[in-house]
C-alpha positions, 0 to 999 in steps of 0.5 A: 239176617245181616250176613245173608242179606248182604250175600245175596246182595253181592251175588246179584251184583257180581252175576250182572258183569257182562264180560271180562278182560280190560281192567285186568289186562290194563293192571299186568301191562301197567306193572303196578296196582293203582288202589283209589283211596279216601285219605281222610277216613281214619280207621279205614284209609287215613294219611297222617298230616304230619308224616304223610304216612298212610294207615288203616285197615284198608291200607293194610288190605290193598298191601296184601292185594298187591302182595298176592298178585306181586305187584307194587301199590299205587295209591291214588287219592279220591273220596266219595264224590270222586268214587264213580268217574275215577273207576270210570275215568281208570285212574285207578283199577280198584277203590278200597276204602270202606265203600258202602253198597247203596243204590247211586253206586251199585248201578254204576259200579261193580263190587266185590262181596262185602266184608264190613258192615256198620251202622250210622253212629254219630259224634258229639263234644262230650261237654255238649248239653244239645246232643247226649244221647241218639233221642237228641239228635232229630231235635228242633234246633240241632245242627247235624253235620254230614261229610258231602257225598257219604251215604249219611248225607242222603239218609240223614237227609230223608230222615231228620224231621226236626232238626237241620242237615248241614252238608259239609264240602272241603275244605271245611271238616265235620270236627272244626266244623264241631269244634267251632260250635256250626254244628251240635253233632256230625254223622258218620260211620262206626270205623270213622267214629271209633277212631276219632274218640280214640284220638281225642279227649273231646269227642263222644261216640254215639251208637244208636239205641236200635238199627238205624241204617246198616250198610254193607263196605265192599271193594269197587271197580269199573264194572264190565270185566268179570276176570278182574271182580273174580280175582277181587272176590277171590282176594277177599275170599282169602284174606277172610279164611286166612285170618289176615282181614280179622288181624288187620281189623283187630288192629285197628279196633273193627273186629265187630263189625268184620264179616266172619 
């Protein structure tokens, strides 16, 4: 029921874009591809603080963008909040990192057929004696983290009916914020999750014990130029079949949650 729904989602989107030509035309005069990215979303766009190298599923698929349209990558950093004025604003052609589908963007923006979905998960200490389990979470006294601007924030927001919403803004983060005992548990996706538990040894991952708030992920750019969302969707429609999305989400363990 998940694929269609989503298909039918992008179809209606994509039907909506009036006509074509200026982000496309910007992109073969620039020479180069600019690729927003969020590079605090580890699993999907992360730099590491150490290195300054970037890493992650969508790195990997603005590289191959860039690959097929022989064009250098540039990428531009920006985050949830920033998403819609820098399309708007060109400071860059296309955002890919892991953009959920929901109302306040789609209005605003055009995006191409999904090709992730995920679920809320949430990320607790595994010494935690608040929250062990989903049933913990909306309890009177629990303190539940969101990143600002993420979709968890306005879901947890209508949503929580005991316990309270904490909106984290940088530069304070949802794990220091953990860490440091100002939340009992942060909400968050299941690429961002995976990864955290896959780096550290105090993190639990908590997956909800039914369907709580699915979302579908797609690539997003100014709307208004049909030309360039075809060659997004044409892009993403390829990676799909040639088996370079399922390797790159392989890679970093989202197999499961990867549209086929």
């Amino acid at each position: 029921m998940v694929l269609p729904c989503l298909m039918a989602l992008w179809a209606c989107l994509a039907g909506s874009q009036a006509h074509a030509g200026e982000v496309l035309a910007r992109v073969r005069a620039q020479g180069e591809l600019k690729v927003c990215i969020w590079p605090a979303y580890q699993g999907i766009t992360w730099r590491d603080p150490r290195s300054g190298r970037l890493a992650g599923l969508d790195i990997e698929m603005a590289e191959a963008l860039g690959s097929d349209l022989h064009l250098p990558v540039v990428f531009v950093d920006s985050s949830f909040p920033a998403l819609v004025p820098d399309l708007l604003g060109n400071r860059c052609d296309v955002a890919m990192f892991g953009i959920a589908m929901v109302p306040g963007r789609t209005e605003k923006l055009a995006f191409t057929a999904p090709y992730l979905h995920s679920d809320i998960h949430a990320i607790s200490l595994r010494t935690s004696r608040m929250v062990r389990q989903w049933t913990d979470i909306d309890q009177p006294g629990v303190l539940v983290g969101v990143q600002a601007g993420t979709y968890m924030e306005s879901v947890m927001r209508e949503r929580l009916r005991h316990a309270s919403l904490v909106v984290i803004t940088p530069p304070l983060t949802r794990e220091r914020e953990l860490l440091a005992g100002r939340i009992d548990v942060f909400m968050t996706d299941y690429p961002y999750g995976h990864a955290v538990v896959e780096n550290v040894d105090w993190a639990a991952l908590i997956a909800p014990s039914r369907t709580f708030h699915v979302q579908p992920y797609a690539y997003a750019s100014k709307p208004g130029d049909a030309e360039w969302l075809a060659t997004l969707n044409a892009f993403v429609a390829r990676v799909r079949q040639d088996g370079r999305l399922a390797a790159a989400a392989k890679r970093h363990g989202l197999e499961s949650i990867t549209l086929p």
